[in-house]
KOLKOL-635581 format. One record per residue (C-alpha): x, y negated, z negated; residue in one letter. Coordinates in steps of 0.001 Angstrom, whole numbers, padded with zeros to 6 digits, always signed. Layout:
<vexvos>
XYZA/...
</vexvos>
This chain:
<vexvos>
+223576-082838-031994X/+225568-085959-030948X/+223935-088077-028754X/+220089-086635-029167X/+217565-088822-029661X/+214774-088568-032143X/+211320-088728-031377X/+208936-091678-032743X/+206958-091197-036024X/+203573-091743-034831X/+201338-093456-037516X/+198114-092808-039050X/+195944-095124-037726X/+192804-093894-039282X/+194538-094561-042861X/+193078-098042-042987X/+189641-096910-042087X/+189339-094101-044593X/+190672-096096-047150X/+187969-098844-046470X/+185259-095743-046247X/+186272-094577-050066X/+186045-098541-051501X/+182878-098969-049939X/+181506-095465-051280X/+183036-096538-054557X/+181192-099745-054920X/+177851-098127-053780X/+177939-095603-056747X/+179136-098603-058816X/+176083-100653-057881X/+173563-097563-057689X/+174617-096888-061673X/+174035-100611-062534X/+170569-100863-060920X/+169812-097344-062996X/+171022-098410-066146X/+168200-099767-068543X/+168585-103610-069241X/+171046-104262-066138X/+170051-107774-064543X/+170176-105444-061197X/+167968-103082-062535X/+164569-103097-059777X/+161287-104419-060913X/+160201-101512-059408X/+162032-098844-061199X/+159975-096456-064162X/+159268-098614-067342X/+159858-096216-070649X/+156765-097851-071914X/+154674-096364-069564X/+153023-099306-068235X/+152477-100100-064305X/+154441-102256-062256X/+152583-105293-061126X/+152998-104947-057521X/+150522-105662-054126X/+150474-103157-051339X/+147827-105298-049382X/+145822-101854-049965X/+142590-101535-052259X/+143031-099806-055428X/+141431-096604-055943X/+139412-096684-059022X/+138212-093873-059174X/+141769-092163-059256X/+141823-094465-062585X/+141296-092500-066361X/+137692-093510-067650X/+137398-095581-070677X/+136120-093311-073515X/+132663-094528-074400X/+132046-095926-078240X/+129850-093418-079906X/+125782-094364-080383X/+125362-095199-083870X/+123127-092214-084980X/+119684-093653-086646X/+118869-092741-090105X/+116456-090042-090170X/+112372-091053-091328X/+111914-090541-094622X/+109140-087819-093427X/+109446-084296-092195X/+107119-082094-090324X/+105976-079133-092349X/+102723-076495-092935X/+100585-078399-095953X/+098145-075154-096795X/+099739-074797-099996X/+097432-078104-100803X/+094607-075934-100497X/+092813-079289-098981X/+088891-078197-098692X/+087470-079851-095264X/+088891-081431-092279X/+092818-083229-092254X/+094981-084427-090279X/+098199-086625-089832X/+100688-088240-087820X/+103908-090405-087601X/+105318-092654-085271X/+108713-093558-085335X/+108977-097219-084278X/+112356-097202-083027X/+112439-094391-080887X/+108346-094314-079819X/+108488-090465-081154X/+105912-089153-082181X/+105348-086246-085019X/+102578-084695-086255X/+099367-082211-087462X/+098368-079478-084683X/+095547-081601-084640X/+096594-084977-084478X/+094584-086079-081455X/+090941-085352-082933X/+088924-087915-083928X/+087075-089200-087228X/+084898-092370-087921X/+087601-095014-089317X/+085315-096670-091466X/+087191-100197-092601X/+090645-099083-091343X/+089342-100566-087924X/+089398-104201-089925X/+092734-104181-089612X/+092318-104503-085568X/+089236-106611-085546X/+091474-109253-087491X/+094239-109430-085480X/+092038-109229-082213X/+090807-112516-083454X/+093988-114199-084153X/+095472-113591-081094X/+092529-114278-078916X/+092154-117876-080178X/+095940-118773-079708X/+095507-117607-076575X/+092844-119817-076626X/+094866-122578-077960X/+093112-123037-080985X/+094162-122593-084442X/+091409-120767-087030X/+090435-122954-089426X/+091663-122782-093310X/+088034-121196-093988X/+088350-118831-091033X/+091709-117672-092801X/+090285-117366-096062X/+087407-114908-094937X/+090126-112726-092458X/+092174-112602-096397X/+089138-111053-097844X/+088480-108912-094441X/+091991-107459-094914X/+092590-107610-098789X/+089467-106858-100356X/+087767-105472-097307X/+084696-107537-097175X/+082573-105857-094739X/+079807-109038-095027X/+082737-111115-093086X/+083870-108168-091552X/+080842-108095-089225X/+081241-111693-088607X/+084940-111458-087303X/+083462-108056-084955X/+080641-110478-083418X/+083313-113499-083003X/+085227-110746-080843X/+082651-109551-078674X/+081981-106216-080832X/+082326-102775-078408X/+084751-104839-075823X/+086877-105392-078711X/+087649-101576-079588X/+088294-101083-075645X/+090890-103790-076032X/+092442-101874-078523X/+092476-099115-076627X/+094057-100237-073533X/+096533-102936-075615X/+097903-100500-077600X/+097850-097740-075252X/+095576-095286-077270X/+094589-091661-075583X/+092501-090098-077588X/+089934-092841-079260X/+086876-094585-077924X/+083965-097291-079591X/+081261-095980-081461X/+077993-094876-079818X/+076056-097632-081430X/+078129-099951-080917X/+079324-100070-084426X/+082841-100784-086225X/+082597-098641-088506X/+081960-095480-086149X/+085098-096541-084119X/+086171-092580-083091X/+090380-093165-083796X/+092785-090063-084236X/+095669-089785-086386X/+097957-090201-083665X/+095874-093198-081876X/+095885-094506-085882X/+100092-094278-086481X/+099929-096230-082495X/+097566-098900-083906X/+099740-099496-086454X/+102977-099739-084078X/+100723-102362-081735X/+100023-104486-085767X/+103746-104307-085932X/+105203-105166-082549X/+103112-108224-082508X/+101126-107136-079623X/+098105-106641-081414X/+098048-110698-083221X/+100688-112118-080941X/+103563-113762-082334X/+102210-116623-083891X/+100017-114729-086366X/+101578-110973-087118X/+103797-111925-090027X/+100711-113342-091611X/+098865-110262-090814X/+101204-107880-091922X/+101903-110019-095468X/+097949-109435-095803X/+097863-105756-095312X/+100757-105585-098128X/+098438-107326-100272X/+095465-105091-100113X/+093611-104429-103239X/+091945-102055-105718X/+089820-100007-104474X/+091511-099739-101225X/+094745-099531-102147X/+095331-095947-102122X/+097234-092974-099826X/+099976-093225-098163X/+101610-095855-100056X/+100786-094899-103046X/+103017-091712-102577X/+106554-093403-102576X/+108468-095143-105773X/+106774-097948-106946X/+109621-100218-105731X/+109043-099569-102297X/+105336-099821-102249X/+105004-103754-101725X/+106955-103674-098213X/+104609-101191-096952X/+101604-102603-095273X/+097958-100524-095155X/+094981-100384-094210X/+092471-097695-095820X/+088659-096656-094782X/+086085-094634-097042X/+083059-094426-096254X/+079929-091405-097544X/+078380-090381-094012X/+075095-089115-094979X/+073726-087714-091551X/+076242-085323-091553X/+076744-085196-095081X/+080640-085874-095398X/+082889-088568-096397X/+085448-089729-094348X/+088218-091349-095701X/+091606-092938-093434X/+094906-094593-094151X/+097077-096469-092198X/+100435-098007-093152X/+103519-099452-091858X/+106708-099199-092906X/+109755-100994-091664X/+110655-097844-089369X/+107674-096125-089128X/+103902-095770-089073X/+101650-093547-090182X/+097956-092216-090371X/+096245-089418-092493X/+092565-088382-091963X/+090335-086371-093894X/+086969-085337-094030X/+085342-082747-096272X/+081699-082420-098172X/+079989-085310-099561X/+079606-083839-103006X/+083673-084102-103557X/+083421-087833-104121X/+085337-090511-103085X/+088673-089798-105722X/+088570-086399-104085X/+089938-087660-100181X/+091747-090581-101320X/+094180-088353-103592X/+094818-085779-101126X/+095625-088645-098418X/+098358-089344-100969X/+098791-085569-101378X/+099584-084896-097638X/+102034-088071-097495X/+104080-086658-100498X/+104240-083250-099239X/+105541-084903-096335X/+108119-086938-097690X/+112119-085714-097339X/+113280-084872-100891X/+115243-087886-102709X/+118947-088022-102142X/
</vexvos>
């Protein structure tokens, strides 16, 4: 209509501002997707790695190790077994009195006979101690035995002299010498003869395979003399190298140090007969007594016979 006036077009004015709201959002999602995206020099240290590793980062806070995984522990080595195994010998049909045990030297186990812990006489398997009670009593003393000395402890221990043998038990102080061996090698079931004697010495099987552990360990010569004494006792001679030793190959024989008694009782009319011997992971001693009129041969083979029949089969 002529003359009518049209009303002003009012403008927007929150165009500006909602434009400026959607650029802003825009940018944000922008920036969010380059801190996301693997590689992107705005991509947070703190994000997830793919590797799986942890971020190196300080709270101020103390870790919580126990929350941590445990390291898996590196298996024990398992220990190859003895070369002996504990089993019923009445199928030797042995006539008298045995018995026998075995002393693992790594572990301090012990295996044996039901009746491992009685006693016999030991005869001149007790040489063996007297010796090395001697040797380590004069370095103690700070002396060193003299080249004659050593020559008569050789025959002592190789050919079991028991003239020189009774010299080396008087040098020691005789009875307080087997007590020493009691308490230094931590024997339970032995004791010293009644009269006083070496050759009476009461020692079990078990208390024998222990003596031989305290030859071995060095607590029995000390360190300065128990190679020696060991090199002797692989060196022992006809007649009394026989038993236990005698029952594995030929080859291995030489590294295995003994010590043997035999001896005809005649007040109770037996004959006793003991071995001792060390190995490189073991010790062991065999007993036997059994009527006097079954002769020497008679005990010495069967203290081979029980070893054998002890002895794992060959691989």
């Amino acid at each position: 209509m002529a003359g009518t006036r049209r009303a002003p077009r009012r403008r927007n004015r929150n165009s500006p501002l909602l434009f400026v709201a959607v650029v802003i959002t825009l940018v944000g999602v922008a920036l969010v997707s380059l801190r996301l995206m693997p590689g992107s020099p705005l991509a947070t240290a703190a994000a997830p790695s793919w590797s799986g590793s942890t971020p190196d980062r300080s709270t101020g806070a103390p870790t919580n190790r126990s929350s941590r995984p445990s390291p898996t522990p590196s298996p024990t080595p398992s220990l190859e077994p003895l070369p002996f195994q504990a089993r019923s010998l009445a199928s030797l049909g042995i006539k008298g009195w045995y018995s026998w045990s075995v002393l693992d030297t790594r572990t301090g186990a012990i295996i044996g006979s039901k009746n491992m812990a009685q006693t016999s006489t030991t005869a001149s398997m007790i040489k063996s101690w007297i010796v090395a009670d001697y040797l380590r009593r004069t370095a103690e003393q700070g002396k060193t035995p003299s080249d004659a000395r050593l020559a008569d402890a050789r025959l002592v221990i190789r050919d079991s002299d028991n003239t020189r043998a009774e010299q080396f038990y008087n040098l020691v102080g005789r009875s307080p010498s087997i007590k020493r061996l009691i308490s230094t090698c931590g024997l339970t079931d032995s004791k010293p003869a009644a009269d006083g004697g070496w050759s009476r010495t009461n020692l079990s099987p078990r208390d024998t395979a222990r003596m031989g552990l305290c030859i071995s360990d060095g607590r029995a010569a000390g360190p300065k003399w128990t190679k020696w004494l060991l090199n002797e006792m692989r060196q022992v001679n006809a007649p009394g190298d026989f038993g236990i030793r005698k029952a594995f190959p030929a080859a291995e024989r030489k590294t295995i140090a003994i010590k043997n008694g035999w001896i005809d009782r005649q007040r109770e009319q037996e004959i006793h007969i003991n071995c001792l011997a060390i190995g490189d992971t073991w010790t062991m001693g065999v007993m036997v007594r059994y009527p006097i009129g079954l002769g020497y041969d008679y005990g010495m083979q069967n203290c081979q016979r029980i070893t054998k029949a002890l002895l794992r089969p060959a691989v």
